[in-house]
N, C-alpha and C positions, 0 to 999 in steps of 0.2 A: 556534360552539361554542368555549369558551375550555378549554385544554389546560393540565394543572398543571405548572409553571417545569421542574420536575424532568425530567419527560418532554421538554418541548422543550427543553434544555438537554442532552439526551443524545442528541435527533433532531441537534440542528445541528451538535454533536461529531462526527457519522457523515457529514455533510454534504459530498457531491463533486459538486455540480453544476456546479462550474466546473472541474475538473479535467481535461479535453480544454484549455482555454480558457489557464492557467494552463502547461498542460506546453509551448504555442507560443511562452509569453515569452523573452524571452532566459534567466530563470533558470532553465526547464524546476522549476518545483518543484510540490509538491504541495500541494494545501488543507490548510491547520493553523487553523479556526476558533478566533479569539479574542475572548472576551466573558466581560465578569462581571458574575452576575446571583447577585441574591439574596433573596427571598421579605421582603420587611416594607422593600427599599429606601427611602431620601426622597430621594434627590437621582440625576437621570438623566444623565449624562454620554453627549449622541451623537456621535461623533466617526465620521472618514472611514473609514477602513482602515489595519488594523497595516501600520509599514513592515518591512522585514527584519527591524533587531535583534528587534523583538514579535516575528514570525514565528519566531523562531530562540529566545525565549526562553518562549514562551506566555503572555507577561504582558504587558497593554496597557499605553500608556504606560511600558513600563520603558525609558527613552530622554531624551535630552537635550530634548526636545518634551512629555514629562511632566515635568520637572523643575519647567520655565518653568509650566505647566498648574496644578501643586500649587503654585506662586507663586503665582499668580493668585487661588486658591480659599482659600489659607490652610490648606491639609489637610497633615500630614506623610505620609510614605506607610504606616504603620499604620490612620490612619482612611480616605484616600485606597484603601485594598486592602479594608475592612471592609466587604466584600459585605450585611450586613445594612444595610449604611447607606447604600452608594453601588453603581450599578450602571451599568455602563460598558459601553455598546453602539453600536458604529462601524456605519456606513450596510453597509461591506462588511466581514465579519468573516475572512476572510480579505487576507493582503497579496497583490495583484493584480499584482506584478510590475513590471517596469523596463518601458518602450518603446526604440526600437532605440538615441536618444541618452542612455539610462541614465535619461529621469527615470518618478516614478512613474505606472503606470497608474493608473485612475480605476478606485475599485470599482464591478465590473457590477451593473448594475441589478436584475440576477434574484436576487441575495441579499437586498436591500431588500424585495422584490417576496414574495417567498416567505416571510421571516422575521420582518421588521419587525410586523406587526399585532399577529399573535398571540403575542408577547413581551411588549410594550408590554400589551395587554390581560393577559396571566397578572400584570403587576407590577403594575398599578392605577395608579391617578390617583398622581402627583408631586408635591410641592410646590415641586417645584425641577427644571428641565431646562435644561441649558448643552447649547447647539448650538455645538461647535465647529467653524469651517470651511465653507465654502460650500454641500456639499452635504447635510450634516445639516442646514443651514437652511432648503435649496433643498424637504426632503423634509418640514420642520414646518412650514414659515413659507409654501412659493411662493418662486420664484425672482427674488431679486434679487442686485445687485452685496453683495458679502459688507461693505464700505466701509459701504455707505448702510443695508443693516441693520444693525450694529454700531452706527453712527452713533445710528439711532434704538433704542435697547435699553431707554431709559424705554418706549418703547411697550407691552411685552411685559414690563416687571421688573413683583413681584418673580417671579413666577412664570417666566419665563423669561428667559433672558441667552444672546443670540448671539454669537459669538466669534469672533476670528481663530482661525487654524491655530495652537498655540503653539509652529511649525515657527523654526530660526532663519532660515528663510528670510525669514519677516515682521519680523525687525528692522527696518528700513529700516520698514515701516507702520508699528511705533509708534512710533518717534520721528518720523515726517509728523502724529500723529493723540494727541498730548501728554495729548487729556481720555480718552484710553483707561486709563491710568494713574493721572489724576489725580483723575476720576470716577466710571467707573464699576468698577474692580477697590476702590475701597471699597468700592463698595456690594454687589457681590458678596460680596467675603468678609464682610460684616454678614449677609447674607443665608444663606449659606449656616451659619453661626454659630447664626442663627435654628431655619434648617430642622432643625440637629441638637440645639440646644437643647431641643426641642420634641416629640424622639423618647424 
């Protein structure tokens, strides 16, 4: 049964299934679901889970990690936030906390598990899906090293582009990995150029 955007956009709003899970972390905080979705989307942005600042601001990507992100894409943040155009939905829509040496946990499974389908099914077929990060790849593609799927991204263009994190922690990978920049963030941003050309 496929459920209208609207309605499951105001279920997952209300959404505390990990809120036991979430008050053990060190930040004791609570579920702030963050996702944005928008009926007539073309371009699917899936990324991992909001870190704090998201959490604390309720906007994905509004963060030095979305900066790098809307580099990549060629979007400014006006089209980049234009829900009818772009729809930005992380593996776990809540941020899952610190572990005990501060870095971040991994969004639990049961968000994916619960919300993932019938989302994806209310927005309809995409012409465009960036898997940012290993586990949104893990969860469209099958699980491999995030390197050797990146690597191979002609596989999957145009319809889909696998991506690093665009954390600064992955500096240091692109500059080991030069044709990340030099090949395939043109042919993304041509691409996504296209998809909205088109709408």
């Amino acid at each position: 049964m496929t459920f209208p955007l609207s309605r499951l956009g105001a279920d997952i709003a209300r959404c505390s299934l990990c809120a036991d899970r979430f008050a053990r972390t060190p930040t004791g905080h609570r579920p702030r679901p963050v996702f944005w979705v928008g009926q007539g989307a073309r371009i699917l942005i899936a990324g991992q889970a909001p870190g704090m600042r998201v959490h604390r601001s309720g906007i994905p990507f509004d963060d030095p990690s979305g900066d790098r992100l809307r580099n990549w894409t060629g979007l400014d943040r006006p089209a980049f936030y234009d829900r009818s155009r772009i729809a930005i939905l992380p593996m776990g829509f809540c941020f899952p906390g610190y572990d005990a040496k501060g870095a971040d946990l991994p969004p639990p499974r049961i968000c994916a598990d619960t919300w993932r389908a019938p989302v994806l099914q209310a927005l309809g077929p995409m012409p465009l899906t960036l898997l940012v990060g290993g586990y949104a790849q893990g969860w469209h593609l099958g699980r491999m090293a995030v390197t050797q799927r990146v690597a191979a991204w002609q596989d999957h263009a145009p319809h889909v582009f696998p991506l690093p994190h665009p954390s600064w922690r992955n500096t240091g990978w692109i500059k080991r990995n030069p044709w990340f920049e030099a090949d395939l963030l043109p042919a993304l941003k041509r691409r996504v150029r296209e998809v909205l050309q088109d709408d």
